[in-house]
C-alpha angles and dihedrals in degrees: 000000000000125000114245122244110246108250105233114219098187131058113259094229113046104141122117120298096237096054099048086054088046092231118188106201131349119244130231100204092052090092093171089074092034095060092046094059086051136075123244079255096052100249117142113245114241110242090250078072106034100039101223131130127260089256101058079032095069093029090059096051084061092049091054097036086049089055104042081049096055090041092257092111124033115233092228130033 
């Protein structure tokens, strides 16, 4: 008998985006990743939604502070 191969139920890389890509610092000009972490109306997802660590957490909020401030985001959407 062969021993049967263990079903796995998770997937084997869930950790935040920015750290499986390495990333060093966040920009506030890449405006592609900034509007995906935000909603239609410019709110910033939590990180329950957007799946990222406290550390990029707080680093994208002031990305995207950095960037409304500088007109490159609106305030509101």
């Amino acid at each position: 008998m062969e021993p049967q191969k263990k079903y796995h139920k998770f997937r084997k890389d869930n950790r935040c985006r920015f750290c499986r890509e390495k990333t060093k610092d966040i920009d506030y000009k890449d405006l592609n990743v900034l509007t995906k972490l935000c909603t239609n109306q410019g709110k910033i997802y939590s990180r329950k939604r957007s799946g990222n660590c406290a550390r990029h957490q707080r680093w994208v909020t002031e990305a995207v502070k950095r960037a409304r401030f500088v007109a490159l985001m609106e305030y509101v959407g």
